[in-house]
C-alpha positions, 0 to 999 in steps of 0.5 A: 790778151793781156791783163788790162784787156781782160778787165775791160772786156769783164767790165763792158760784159757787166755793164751790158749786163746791168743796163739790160737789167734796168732796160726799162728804166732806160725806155721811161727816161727815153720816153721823158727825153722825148717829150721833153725834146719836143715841148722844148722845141715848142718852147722855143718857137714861142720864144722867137716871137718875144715871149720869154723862156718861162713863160714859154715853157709854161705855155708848152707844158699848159697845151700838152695837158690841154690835149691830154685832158681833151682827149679824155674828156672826149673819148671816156663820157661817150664810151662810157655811155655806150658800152653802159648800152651795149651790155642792155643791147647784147642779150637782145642781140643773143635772143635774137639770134636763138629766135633766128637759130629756131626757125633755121632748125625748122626749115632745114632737113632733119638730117641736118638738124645735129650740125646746128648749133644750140645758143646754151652750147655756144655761150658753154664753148666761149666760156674759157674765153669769156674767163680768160678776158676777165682775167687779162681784165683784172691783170690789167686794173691789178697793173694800172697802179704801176701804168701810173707810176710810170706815167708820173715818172715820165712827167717828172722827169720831162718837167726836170729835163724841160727846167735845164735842158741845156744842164743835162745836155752837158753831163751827157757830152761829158761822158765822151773824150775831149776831142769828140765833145763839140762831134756829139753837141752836133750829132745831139742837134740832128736828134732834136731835129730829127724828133721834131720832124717825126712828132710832125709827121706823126700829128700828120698822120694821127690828124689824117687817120683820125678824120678819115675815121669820123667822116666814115663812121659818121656815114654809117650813123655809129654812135660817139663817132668823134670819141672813135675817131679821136681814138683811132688817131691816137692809136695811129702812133703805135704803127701796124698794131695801133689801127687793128686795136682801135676797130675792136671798141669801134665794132663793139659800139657799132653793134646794135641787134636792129642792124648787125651789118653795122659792125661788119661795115665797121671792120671793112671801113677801118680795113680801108684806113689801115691800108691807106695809112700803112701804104700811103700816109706814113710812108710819105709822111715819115719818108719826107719829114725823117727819111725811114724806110718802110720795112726799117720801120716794120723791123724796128717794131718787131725787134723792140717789141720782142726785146723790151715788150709793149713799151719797146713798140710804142717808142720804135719810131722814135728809137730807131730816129735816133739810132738811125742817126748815130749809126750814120754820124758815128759808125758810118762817117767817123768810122767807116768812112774814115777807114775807107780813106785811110786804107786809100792813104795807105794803099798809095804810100805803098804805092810811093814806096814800090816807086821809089824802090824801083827808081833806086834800083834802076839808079844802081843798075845804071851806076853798075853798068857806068862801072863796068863800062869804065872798067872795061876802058881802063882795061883797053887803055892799059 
């Protein structure tokens, strides 16, 4: 390797080296393009009905809050109500309980009564727990500063990229050679596209998951069903992990000491829906609207949560849209293809050149016999 090819390998070394330090800035700007795609293309179907670009876009940004601040006001009164019940509902749970562990210890045989276990010994053994999950609580309200932050700068920067898409777009395409600009501005309209259809498919799913939950708890008479299942459809955008968070408050709440069957009734109801979900609803939904395979998409989820944590797998979806996408366009087409049809090019010029190789040697050999053959005339003649 020569001098110029040193450096360039010392500055992309450097440079992978800075954007994994700055990983997760680079999801949170993802994340601000995302949404900011989305309202975009929103946006615009507001603007092929005859309404103009701003207001267009006030519209978008007015029902985006509109679902965020209905989802709130949905999901924190009812659970703020009825874990404020659960924590009456939970000692009564336990008395009960010890009531019910005494009359076991009264009809079961003497020899028997050491393996029973005492209501005090159990509280002792959940203690580490019970501390454990106070301190991931604190930890959690310690960063909800930072969530915060976060959030604000996604909403920020969403605001400056919905204001000039098109300005922003350009600095992006400028970053590639001259003749691959026009390559890119297509390959960005797929990823818009692409964005657009899983967003469907994802408010599908979130709407489908989300129903199913209400109509199953509202059959087993669980309190703030709706908040529940508003919930549960939210969390449906985390694939795979998003459902089994979702049962926890919904068991929590469905425990009462009156009817403790409640809760278990709860974990096969949400179970069901999980398989639904993972086996049928996405799998289709997300097949049609942007052509993932199920185990790409498991894989993708587990490669981003290990490499970029939490954030990594709520944007996997969205992530590997838009990787799939510039994998097939530029590696795949471009490259590969390309190479494919240039070693078949090469393969026949090589091919032309054996022929003509071999035509001039049967012209040479014909000319030398034509020469012997007038030689050996001449020689006659003579």
């Amino acid at each position: 390797m020569n001098l110029d090819q040193w450096i360039g390998l010392i500055v992309l070394v450097i440079s992978l080296y800075i954007l994994w330090q700055i990983k997760e800035v680079i999801l949170l700007i993802f994340a601000a393009v995302v949404l900011a795609t989305t309202l975009n293309r929103l946006a615009k179907r507001f603007q092929r009905s005859g309404i103009k670009r701003g207001f267009a876009v006030l519209l978008s940004v007015g029902i985006f809050f509109a679902i965020v601040i209905g989802f709130f006001w949905l999901i924190v009164p009812p659970f703020a109500d009825q874990f404020q019940e659960l924590t009456k509902q939970f000692p009564r749970g336990l008395e009960r309980f010890d009531s019910w562990l005494e009359e076991v210890k009264i009809r079961v045989p003497t020899p028997l009564l050491p393996y029973i276990p005492d209501i005090n010994s159990l509280i002792e053994q959940a203690q580490p727990w019970i501390n454990r999950v106070l301190g991931s609580s604190f930890a959690f309200v310690s960063g909800s500063l930072e969530v915060l932050l976060k959030i604000l700068l996604v909403m920020v920067l969403t605001g400056m990229f919905l204001a000039e898409p098109q300005a922003y777009r350009k600095v992006f395409v400028r970053l590639f050679p001259s003749f691959y600009r026009r390559r890119v501005d297509g390959i960005l309209d797929q990823c818009e596209m692409s964005l657009e259809g899983w967003v469907t498919g994802a408010l599908i799913a979130m709407f489908v998951v989300g129903l199913m939950s209400v109509l199953g708890l509202w059959a087993l008479s669980v309190p703030a069903a709706l908040a529940l299942g508003v919930l549960a459809g939210f969390l449906n955008l985390i694939p795979n992990l998003g459902p089994t968070l979702s049962v926890i408050p919904a068991m929590a709440i469905a425990f009462s000491p009156d009817a403790p069957w409640r809760s278990l009734a709860v974990l096969i109801l949400y179970f069901f829906i999980q398989q639904a979900e993972s086996n049928f609803i996405t799998p289709i939904v997300m097949a049609h609207q942007v052509s993932l395979l199920p185990a790409v998409t498991l894989i993708a989820q587990l490669f981003f949560l290990n490499f970029f944590g939490f954030l990594g797998l709520f944007l996997a979806l969205p992530l590997t849209v838009v990787g799939r996408i510039w994998l097939e366009e530029v590696l795949v087409i471009d490259v590969l293809d390309k190479w494919i049809h240039q070693s078949k090019i090469d393969t026949k010029l090589v091919f032309i050149s054996d022929e003509m190789q071999k035509n001039e040697s049967e012209e040479l050999l014909d000319d030398a016999q034509e020469s012997q053959v007038i030689d050996d005339n001449l020689k006659k003649g003579h």
